[in-house]
N, C-alpha and C positions, 0 to 999 in steps of 0.2 A: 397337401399344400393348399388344394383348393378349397379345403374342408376349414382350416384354418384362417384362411382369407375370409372366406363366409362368414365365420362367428365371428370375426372381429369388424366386418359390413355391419353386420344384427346387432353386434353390440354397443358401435357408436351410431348407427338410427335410434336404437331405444334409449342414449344420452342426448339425444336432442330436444325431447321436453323438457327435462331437466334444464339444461342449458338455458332453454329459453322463461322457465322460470326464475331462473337464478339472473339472470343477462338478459331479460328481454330488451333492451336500447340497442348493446353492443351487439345482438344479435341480427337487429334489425336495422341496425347500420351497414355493417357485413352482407346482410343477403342484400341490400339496397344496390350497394356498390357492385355486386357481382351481377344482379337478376339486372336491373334497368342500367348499370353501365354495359353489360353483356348485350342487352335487346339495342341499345344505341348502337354499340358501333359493329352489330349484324344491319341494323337498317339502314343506317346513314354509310359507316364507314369512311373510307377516306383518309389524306395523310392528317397528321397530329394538329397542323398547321390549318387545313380545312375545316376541322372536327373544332377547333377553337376557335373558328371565323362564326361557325355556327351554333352553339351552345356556349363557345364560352363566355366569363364572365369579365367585367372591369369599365370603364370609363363609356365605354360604346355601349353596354348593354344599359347603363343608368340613362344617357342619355339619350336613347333611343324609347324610353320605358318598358324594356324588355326584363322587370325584377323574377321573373319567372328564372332565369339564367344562373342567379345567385343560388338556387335551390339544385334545381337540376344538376347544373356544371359541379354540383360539388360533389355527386358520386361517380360520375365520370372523369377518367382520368385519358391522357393524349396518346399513352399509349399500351398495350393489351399487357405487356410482359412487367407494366407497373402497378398490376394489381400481383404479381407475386409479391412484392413490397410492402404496397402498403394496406393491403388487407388484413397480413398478421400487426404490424406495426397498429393500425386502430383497435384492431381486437385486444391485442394487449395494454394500450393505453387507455382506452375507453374500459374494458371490462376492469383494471385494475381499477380506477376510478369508479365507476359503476360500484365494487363491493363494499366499496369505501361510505360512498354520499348516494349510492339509491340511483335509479333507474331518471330521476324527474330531473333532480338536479345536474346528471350526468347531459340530458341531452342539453339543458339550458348552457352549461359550460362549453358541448362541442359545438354546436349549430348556432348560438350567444357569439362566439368570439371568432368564429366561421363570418358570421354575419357584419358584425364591428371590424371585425381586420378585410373583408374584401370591397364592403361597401362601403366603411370610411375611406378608405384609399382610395374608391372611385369618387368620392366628394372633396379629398383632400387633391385629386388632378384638376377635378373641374375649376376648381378653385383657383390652382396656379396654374390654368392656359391661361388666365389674363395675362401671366406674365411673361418675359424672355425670356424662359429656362429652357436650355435647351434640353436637360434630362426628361422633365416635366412632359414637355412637348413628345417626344420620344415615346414614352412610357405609356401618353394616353394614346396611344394605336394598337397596344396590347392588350390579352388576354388569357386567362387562367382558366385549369382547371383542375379539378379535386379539391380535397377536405385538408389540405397540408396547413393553412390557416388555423382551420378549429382545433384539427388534432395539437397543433403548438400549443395556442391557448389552452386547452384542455391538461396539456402537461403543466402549463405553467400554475392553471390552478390548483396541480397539483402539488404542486412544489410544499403548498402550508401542510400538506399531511406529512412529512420527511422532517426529521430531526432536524437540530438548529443548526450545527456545524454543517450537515448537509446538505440543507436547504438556500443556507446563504453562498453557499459554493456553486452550486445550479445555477441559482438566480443571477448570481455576477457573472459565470460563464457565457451560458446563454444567450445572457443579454449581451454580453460585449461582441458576443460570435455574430448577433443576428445584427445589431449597430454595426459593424463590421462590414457584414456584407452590404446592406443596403450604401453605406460609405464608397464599397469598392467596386461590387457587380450592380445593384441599382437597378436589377428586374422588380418586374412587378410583384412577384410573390414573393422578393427581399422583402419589400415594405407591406404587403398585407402579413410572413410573420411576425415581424417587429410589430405592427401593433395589436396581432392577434394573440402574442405572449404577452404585452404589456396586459391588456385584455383581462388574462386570465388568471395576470399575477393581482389585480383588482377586485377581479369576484372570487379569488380562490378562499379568503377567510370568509363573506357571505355564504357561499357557498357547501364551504363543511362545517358551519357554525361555528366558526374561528375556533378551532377545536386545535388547533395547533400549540404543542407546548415544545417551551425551550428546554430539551432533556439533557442538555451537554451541562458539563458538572459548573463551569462558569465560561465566564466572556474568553475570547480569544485572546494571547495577547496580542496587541498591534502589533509587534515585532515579526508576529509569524501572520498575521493577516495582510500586512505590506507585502513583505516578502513574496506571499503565496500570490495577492492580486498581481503584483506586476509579473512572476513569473506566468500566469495563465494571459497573462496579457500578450506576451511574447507569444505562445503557444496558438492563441487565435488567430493573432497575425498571420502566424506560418498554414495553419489550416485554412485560412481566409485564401491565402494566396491557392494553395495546394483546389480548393475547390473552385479558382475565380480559371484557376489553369486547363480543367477539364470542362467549364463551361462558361467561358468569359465574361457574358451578361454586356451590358451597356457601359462601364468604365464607372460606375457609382456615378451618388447626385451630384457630382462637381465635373461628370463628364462634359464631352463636347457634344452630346447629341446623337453619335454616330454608334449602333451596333457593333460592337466589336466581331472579330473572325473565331470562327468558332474552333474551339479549343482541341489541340492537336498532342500527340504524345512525346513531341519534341519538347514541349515546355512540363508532361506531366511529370516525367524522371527527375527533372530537374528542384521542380516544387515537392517531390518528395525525398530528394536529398535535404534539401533544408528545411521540413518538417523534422523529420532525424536529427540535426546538428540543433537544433532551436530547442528539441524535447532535451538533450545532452545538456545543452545550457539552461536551459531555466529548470530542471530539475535540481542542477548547482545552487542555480539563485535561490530557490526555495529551501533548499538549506542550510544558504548564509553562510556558502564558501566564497573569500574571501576574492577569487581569482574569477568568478562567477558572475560579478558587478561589471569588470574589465572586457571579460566578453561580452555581456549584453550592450554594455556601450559602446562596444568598438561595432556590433552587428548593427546597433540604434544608429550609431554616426554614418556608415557606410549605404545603410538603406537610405537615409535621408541626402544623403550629397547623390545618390545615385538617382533619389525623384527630383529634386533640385533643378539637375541639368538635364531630365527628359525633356520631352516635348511637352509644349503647354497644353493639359486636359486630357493628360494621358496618366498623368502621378502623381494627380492634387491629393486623392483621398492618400494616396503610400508617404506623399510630404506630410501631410497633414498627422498621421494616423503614429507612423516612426517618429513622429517628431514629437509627439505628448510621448511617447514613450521614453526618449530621450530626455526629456525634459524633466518626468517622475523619476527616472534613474540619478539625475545628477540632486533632486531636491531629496530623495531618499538616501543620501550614501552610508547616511551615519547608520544604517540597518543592516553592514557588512563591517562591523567595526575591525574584524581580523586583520594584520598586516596582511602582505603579501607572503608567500613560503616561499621564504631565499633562495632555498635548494633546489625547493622545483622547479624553478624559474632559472638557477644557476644551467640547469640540469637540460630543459624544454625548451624554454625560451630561443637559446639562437638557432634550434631546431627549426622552431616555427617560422620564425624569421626567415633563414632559408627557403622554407618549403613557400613562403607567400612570394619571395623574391623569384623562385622557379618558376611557379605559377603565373607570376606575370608576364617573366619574357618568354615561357613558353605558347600561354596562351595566345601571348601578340604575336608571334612567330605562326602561331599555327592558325591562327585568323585569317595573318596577312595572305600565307600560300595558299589558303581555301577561297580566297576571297572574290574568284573568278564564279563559287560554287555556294555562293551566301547570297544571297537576298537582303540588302541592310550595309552593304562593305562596299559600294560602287564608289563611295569618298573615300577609304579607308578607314582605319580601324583606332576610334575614337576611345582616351583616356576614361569614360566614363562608362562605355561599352566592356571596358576589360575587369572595371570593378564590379558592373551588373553579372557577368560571369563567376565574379570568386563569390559574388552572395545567390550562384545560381538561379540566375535569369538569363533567357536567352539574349538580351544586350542588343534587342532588337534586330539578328541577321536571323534566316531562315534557309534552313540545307535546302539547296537543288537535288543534290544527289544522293545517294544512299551512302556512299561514301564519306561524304562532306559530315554525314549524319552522323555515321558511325566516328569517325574520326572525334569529333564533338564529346559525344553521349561517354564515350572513352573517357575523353581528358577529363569529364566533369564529373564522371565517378574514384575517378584516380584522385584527384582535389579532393574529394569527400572522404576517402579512406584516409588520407596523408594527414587532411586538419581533424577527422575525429579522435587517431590514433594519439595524435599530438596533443590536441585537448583535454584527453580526457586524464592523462597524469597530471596534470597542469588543475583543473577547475576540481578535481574530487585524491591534493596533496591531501596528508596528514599532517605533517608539519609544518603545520602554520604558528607564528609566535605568535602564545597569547593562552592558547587553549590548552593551559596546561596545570591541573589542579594547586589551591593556593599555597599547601603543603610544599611544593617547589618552588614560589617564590618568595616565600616573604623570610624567609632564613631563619627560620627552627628547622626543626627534627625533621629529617627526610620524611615523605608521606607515609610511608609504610611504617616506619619506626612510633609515630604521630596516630596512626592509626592503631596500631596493636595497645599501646599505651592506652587509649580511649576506650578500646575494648575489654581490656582488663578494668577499670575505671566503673563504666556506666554500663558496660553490658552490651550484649547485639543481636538479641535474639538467638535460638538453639542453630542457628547458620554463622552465628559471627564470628566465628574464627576463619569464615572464606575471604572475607575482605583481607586478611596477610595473605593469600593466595598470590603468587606474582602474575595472573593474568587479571588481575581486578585493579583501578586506579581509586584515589584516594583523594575525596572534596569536601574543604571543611568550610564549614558556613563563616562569615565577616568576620563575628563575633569569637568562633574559633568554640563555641563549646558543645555543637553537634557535626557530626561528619555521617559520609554516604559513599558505602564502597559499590564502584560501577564498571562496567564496562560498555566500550563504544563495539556495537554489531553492522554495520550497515548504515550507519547514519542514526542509528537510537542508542540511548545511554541507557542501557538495563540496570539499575539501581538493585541489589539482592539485598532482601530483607528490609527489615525496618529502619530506620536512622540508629546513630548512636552518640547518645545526648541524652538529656533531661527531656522528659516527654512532652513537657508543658510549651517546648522548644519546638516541637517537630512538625507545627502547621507552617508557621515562619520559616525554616529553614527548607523545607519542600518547597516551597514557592520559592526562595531562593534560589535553590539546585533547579528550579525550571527554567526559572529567568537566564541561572546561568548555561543551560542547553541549548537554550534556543539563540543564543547569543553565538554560541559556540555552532550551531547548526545541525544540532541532533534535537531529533526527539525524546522526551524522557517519559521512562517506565519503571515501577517500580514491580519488581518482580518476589514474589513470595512473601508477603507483609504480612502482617498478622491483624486480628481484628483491636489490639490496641491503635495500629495506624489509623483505621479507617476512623476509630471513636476520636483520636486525636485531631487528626485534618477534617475531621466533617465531609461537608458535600465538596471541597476544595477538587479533590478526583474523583471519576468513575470508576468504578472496580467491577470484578467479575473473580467465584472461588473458582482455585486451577488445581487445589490436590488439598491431602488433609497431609498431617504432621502427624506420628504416631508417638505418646509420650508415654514413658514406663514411669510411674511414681515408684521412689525405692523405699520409704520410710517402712512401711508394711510386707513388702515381699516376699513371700514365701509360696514354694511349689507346689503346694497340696490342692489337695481335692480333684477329683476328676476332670476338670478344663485343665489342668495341666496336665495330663496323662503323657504326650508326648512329647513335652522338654522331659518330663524326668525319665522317659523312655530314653532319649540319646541321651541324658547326662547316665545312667545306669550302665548304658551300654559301652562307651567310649571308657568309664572304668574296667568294664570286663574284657575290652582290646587293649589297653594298657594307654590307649590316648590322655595326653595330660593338658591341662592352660597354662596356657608360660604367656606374662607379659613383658615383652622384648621392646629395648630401647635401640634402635636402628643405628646409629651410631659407635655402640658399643658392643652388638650384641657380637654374638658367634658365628663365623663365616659361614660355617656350613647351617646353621638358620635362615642368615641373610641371602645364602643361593637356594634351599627352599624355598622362601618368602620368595623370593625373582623367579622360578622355576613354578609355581602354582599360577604367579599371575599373569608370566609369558603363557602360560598352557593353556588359561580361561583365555586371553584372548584372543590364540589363536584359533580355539577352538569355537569360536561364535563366528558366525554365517553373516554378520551384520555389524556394521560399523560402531564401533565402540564410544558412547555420549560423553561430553565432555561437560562445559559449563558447574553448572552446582556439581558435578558429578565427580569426585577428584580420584586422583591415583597414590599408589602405594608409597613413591615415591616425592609426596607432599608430606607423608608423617615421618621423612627425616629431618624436621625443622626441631627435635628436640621439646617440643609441648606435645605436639597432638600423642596420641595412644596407639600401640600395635599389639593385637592380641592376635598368638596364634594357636592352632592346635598341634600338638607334635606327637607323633608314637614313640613308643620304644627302641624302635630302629633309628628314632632323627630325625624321619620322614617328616616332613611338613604338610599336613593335609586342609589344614583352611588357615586363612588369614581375614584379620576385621581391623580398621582403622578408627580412631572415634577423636572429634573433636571438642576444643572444653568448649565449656558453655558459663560465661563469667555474670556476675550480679554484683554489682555494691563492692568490687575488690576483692572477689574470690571468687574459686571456681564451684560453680554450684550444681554442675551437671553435664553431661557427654554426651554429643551428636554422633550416630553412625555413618562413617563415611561410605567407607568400601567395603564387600564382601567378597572374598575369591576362595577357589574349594576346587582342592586337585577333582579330577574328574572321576579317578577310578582306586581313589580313597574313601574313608570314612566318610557314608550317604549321609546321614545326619547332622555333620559338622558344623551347620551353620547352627541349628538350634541348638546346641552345644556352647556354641563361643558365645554366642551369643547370650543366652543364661548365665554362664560362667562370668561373662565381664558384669552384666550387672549383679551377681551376688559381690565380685570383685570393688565395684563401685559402693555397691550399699556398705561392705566393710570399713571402706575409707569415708564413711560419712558424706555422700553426695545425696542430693537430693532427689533424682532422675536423670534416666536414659533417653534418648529420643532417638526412634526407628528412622528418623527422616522422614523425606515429606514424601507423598507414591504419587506424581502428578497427573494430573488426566484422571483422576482416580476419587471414585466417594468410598465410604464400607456400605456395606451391602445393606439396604432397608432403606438408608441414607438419602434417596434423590428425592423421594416428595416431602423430606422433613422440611426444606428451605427453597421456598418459590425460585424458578429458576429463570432467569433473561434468554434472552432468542440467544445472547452468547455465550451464557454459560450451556444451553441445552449443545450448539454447535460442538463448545467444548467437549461435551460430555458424549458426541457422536464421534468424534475424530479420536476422545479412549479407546470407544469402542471399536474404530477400525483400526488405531495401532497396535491392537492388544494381543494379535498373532504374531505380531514384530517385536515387542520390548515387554507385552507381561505386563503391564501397569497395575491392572487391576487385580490380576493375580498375585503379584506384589504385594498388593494392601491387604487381598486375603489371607497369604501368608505369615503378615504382621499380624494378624487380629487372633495367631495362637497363642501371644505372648501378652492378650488380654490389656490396649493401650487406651489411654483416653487420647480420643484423637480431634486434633484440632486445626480450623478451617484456614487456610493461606490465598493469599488472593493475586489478581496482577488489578494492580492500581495503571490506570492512562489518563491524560487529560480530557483529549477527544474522542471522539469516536471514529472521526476519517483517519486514525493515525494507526487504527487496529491493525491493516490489513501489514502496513510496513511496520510495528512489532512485530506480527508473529512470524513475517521471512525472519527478522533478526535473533528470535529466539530460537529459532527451527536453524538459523545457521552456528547461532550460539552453541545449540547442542551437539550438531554434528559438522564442524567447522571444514573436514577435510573429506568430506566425501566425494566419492568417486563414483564413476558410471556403472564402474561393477558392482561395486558396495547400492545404489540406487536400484539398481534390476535387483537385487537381491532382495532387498524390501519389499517391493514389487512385486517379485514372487513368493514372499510369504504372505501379503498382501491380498494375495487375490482369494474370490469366494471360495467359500468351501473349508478353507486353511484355520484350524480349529485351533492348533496347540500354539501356543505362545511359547517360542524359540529363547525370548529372553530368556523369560522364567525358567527355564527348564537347564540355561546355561548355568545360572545363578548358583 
């Protein structure tokens, strides 16, 4: 043990030149803070309060011409256990920067906007003691210390290195969080980071030689940039408050002058109840559910009557702050155009109403008999006080007792379970009128009927027979001559495969089907497209490949030569057991087939340790629609020993070719089966004149040689790690290997997105797409094959 600890002593001192060659700023920003804020407060010492009387910085130190303070004070910080903080926090923001723009430019950004955010702020007081502010005045008695200034600035300059969707996400955050605070709390280092991020969001393009490019596929549309601003609007608010609760600060620049009481954990439970309910709500709003607008302005209205009737210069900034919010919510309505959902409202609604009718006469009830044990109740218990309680404020009384406490702290988590529980059927219904594909309203052919027809028509790519599938819905553009079969996961519309429509259509009708998602309040994704989408849409989306498509051409096919040694191995062998191809029409076939066929496919899946994928992925029991294909293998005995399902694949008004669906293969039948059925149906296909077979697509998966033929993005490379760690769980890529004996031309399929902030909510909704019903057991179980070491891929092996 101690032998161990040694070399790894010796091995991080021998990374310390390095370090310091690669980092020498951030290095020497770090030892600065550590060596001379460590020698400070060994010598001086003293409380935080002391230690900033005498080094630190702001209005007293300019005016006294103490500029030395500005330098010093900024590697010392008030107190010892806040260099575990923010030590790493500079190293990481500083060195990330640093690798970026060089050592020179690195310090000019952090000690630049260090410099401008502490010492414009002490010229921006001096300035206003002429006048009768009473913040103003307040504020110039204060002083700071640390680097928290630069370090903001420093981030902000970094902001121009981040993507465009990214970066404009940051930059309206931040800013509104640190506007925010100076509004509410109005310390002195509110206002040195507000403009030590303006700062830095100034010099950030000088800085990295405006090297910033917009790599998001196009503009936003406004519909989701509204949306998204005021939902993070809401969200600061609620953090604004949650941070103003653990450290009050001065009441912002609209205060009365007077230090607030320093922040207690009576008010901190409370502020983070309603961070919770706010995240609930504007995560609604931001995806343009309908009932999500209703709440934000009933929380907008209630905060503002509730700073209305405070006391004056105690909830200027919360009147002020609630009230633009209030004010964008009612000028933006038309950005929730959905009715309300009757049902759920039918359903919720006089629930909720109850529970706020409870709430009120209990809380007034339980105020009044505490009221000997409140702080704030010596008048009784005021109409305004009981609504600062339901938006979770303390409503101005203060527990004597621990009781009084408890009592309190009780009701006001009870309130919080009752309205989220309520809420959340209510703000994230499904049935809302309106969002319901056009195929349903405009009076032709039910959607599905509408859609099979289109797909016999123009075709749908070697997947287009999944759009008949009854978990996929069915969207046709204005015009009515391209359509897009989808599914809603989570809040995204997975769009599978390409459009189907004339190609020349399919840039126009994608921007359609986006407009109309966002409208609707999903995100849109187009899931397994082919590289005719991307040539057709252009740079309109981002894309990234997520598997190939394995296609057999049949015009030429024949078994020979040595790469096929092993189809004509099982097709030899399966004649000398007496195994024969029968293609069965499900419908009519023979019962004792059709209990084979059900007896092979209950036995593969009970026989897998791992939850069985759904989405593209379909079951035996979708090829009794009378089109799709069921080929199985039978013996002599009847026995049914594999079954395969295959879908057509239409072109120009005929079918020109068959998708493999399903494979299933009794367990302790004929080993070969699969390369068997599988041969057999395409010599069976080639007889009837089709064009091609297609393996399907093996996702998470290249063939082998395959990954430096096509430069890869940091998300295709992620993709192609996350193959690599499910592949002891589902086989992916042994999958593909397995395809590649049947000799296919394989071909690239991609997930089209619009943004890039939308990645991370696609791939929960595909990851839930695939495994819709997963259980805790079925989880551990992944998990356990999952873990290092775990070589065999369990799929594969099922298959």
């Amino acid at each position: 043990m101690t032998t161990a600890i040694g070399s790894r002593s010796v091995a991080a001192l021998r990374a310390v030149p390095g370090l310091v060659r690669t980092l020498p700023f951030t290095t020497a920003m770090v030892l600065a803070m550590l060596l001379v804020g460590g020698l400070i407060h060994v010598v001086i010492g003293g409380s935080p309060d002391e230690l900033g009387a005498r080094i630190g910085y702001g209005l007293s130190a300019l005016q006294d011409g103490q500029f030395w303070k500005f330098g010093v004070g900024a590697v010392v910080l008030p107190d010892a256990t806040m260099y575990l903080v923010m030590c790493p926090l500079v190293a990481v923001a500083v060195g990330y920067y640093e690798r970026q723009v060089g050592a020179a430019r690195s310090a000019v950004a952090l000690l630049g906007t260090h410099l401008i955010g502490t010492v414009g702020v002490a010229f921006a007081l001096a300035g206003a003691g002429q006048l009768s502010w009473p913040w103003a005045q307040l504020v110039a008695g204060q002083t700071d210390l640390g680097m928290s200034a630069g370090t903001i600035g420093l981030l902000g300059a970094a902001t121009c290195l981040m993507s465009a969707p990214i970066r404009r996400r940051v930059r309206w955050v931040v800013s509104a969080y640190l506007l925010v605070m100076v509004l509410r709390s109005g310390l002195l280092w509110d206002a040195e980071h507000l403009v030590g991020w303006t700062a830095g969001l100034l010099a950030g393009p000088v800085l990295a030689g405006r090297r910033s490019a917009d790599v998001s596929a196009g503009r936003i549309p406004r519909i989701k940039r509204v949306r998204t601003a005021i939902a993070w609007a809401m969200v600061v608010l609620a953090v604004s408050r949650l941070v103003t609760a653990i450290y009050p600060g001065n009441g912002g620049i609209f205060g009365n002058g007077l230090t607030a009481d320093t922040g207690h954990l009576g008010a901190l439970a409370p502020a983070l109840i309603f961070v919770g309910v706010v995240l609930v709500v504007a995560n609604a709003l931001r995806r343009g559910l309908p009932l999500a607008w209703w709440a934000a302005l009933a929380v907008a209205a209630l905060a503002v009557t509730r700073a209305a009737v405070a006391h004056p210069g105690h909830a200027s900034a919360d009147l002020l702050l609630w009230g633009l919010l209030l004010a964008a919510l009612v000028a933006t309505r038309g950005y929730w155009p959905w009715r309300l959902p009757t049902g759920a409202l039918r359903r919720a609604l006089p629930r909720l109403l109850i529970a706020v009718g409870v709430f009120i006469a209990g809380s007034s009830m339980v105020l009044w008999v505490l009221r000997s044990q409140l702080a704030g109740a010596d008048e009784g218990v005021r109409a305004h006080q009981v609504v600062a309680r339901a938006l979770f404020q303390d409503g101005g009384f203060a527990a004597h007792t621990r009781t009084a406490h408890t009592i309190l702290l009780l009701t006001t988590w009870a309130w919080a379970i009752a309205l989220i529980f309520l809420l959340v059927p209510l703000l994230y219904a499904a049935d809302v009128p309106g969002r319901l594909d056009r195929g349903r309203r405009d009076g032709r052919l039910p959607a599905r009927d509408r859609m099979i027809a289109m797909i016999r028509r123009n075709g749908g790519g070697n997947l287009g027979w999944q759009r008949s599938w009854p978990a996929f819905r069915g969207w046709f553009c204005a015009a009515g001559d391209v359509a897009v079969g989808y599914r809603v996961v989570s809040g995204v519309a997975i769009a599978i495969g390409d459009p189907v429509g004339p190609r020349h259509r399919w840039k126009a009708a994608a921007a359609e089907f986006q407009r109309f998602c966002l409208r609707s309040g999903w995100t849109p994704a187009w899931y397994s497209v082919t590289d005719k989408f991307l040539a057709a849409t252009g740079n309109a989306w981002q894309h990234t490949q997520i598997g190939e498509d394995a296609v057999i051409e049949l015009t030429e096919l024949a078994f020979t030569g040595k790469s096929w040694q092993d189809v004509r191995t099982a097709r030899n062998r399966a004649e000398r057991e007496g195994i024969r191809f029968q293609v069965v029409d499900q419908a009519t076939a023979d019962p004792n087939v059709l209990a084979g066929i059900d007896e092979v496919s209950r036995a593969w899946a009970d026989g897998k340790p791992l939850p069985e994928m759904g989405f593209t992925l379909g079951t035996v029991e979708l090829a009794r629609d009378g089109v799709m294909r069921t080929h199985v293998a039978v013996g002599d005995d009847g026995v049914v020993h594999g079954v395969t399902t295959w879908m057509p694949v239409h072109d120009g008004g005929r079918v020109v070719g068959w998708t493999l669906d399903v494979m299933r293969r009794r367990t302790d039948g004929f080993r070969p089966v699969m390369e068997f059925l599988i041969a057999e149906s395409a010599l069976a296909f080639q007889r009837e004149g089709y064009d091609f077979v297609s393996l399907s697509v093996a996702p998470l998966a290249r063939p082998v040689g395959d990954s430096g033929s096509v430069p890869m993005d940091r998300l295709a490379r992620g993709l192609d790690r996350m193959g690599e760690m499910l592949e002891p769980a589902y086989g992916f890529r042994s999958l593909l290997a397995y395809k590649t004996k049947f000799h296919p031309r394989f071909e690239p399929v991609h997930l089209a997105y619009g943004f890039q902030a939308d990645l991370a909510e696609i791939a929960v909704a595909i990851g839930r797409a695939y495994l819709p019903n997963l259980s805790a057991g079925q989880a551990l179980a992944v998990a356990k094959v999952l873990r290092p070491g775990r070589r065999e891929p369990l799929a594969a092996a099922a298959a």
